[in-house]
N, C-alpha and C positions, 0 to 999 in steps of 0.2 A: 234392461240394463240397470236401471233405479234400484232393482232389489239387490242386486251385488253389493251394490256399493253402500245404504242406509243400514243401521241396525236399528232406530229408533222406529216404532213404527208409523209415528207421527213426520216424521221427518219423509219417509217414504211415502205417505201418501199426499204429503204436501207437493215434492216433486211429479208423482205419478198423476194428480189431480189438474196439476194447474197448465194451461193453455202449452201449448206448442210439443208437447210432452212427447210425443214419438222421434220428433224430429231432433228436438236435445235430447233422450237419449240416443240416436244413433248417432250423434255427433260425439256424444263421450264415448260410445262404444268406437268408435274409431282416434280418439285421442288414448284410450285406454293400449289398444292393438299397437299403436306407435310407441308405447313406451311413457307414456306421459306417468310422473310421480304422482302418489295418494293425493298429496298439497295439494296439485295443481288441479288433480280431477276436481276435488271439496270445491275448490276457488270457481272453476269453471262451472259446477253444477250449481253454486251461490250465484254468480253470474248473468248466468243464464236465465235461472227462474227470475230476475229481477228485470230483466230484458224481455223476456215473455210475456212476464204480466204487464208491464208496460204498455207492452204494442199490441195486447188485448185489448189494452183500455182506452189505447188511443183508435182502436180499428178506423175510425172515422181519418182519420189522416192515412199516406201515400209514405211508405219508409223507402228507403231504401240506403243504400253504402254510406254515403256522404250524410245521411240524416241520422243514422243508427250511428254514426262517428262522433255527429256533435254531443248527441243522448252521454252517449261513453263518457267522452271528455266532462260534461257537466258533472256527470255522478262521482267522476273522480275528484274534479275539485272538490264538489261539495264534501266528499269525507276527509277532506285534511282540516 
């Protein structure tokens, strides 16, 4: 699904390279099939890879709903 969507080819192998990588793209390939806008894919597939690589790095810890929520909320404040 990565290759649809990058034209950069650096870009595209950053997405296709890094952890979780089949499972985010079937999740865009099914946000794409819904109808989701160019914006929202970019955003989600930024997202994503930054939530991946993540919870590669943290492998050592147990995520789950409620943990992956708090993750969210931190990262957003932090960018204001």
């Amino acid at each position: 699904m990565f290759d649809g969507l990058f034209t950069s080819a650096r870009a595209l192998a950053r997405h296709q390279d890094a952890p979780f990588a089949e499972e985010r793209s079937r999740y865009i390939k099914h946000c794409v099939e819904r109808g989701a806008t160019a914006l929202t894919i970019a955003l989600k597939c930024r997202e994503l890879l930054w939530a991946a690589r993540l919870i590669d790095g943290q492998s050592r810890l147990v995520f789950n709903k409620e943990g992956l929520h708090v993750l969210a909320v931190r990262r957003s404040v932090g960018q204001r």
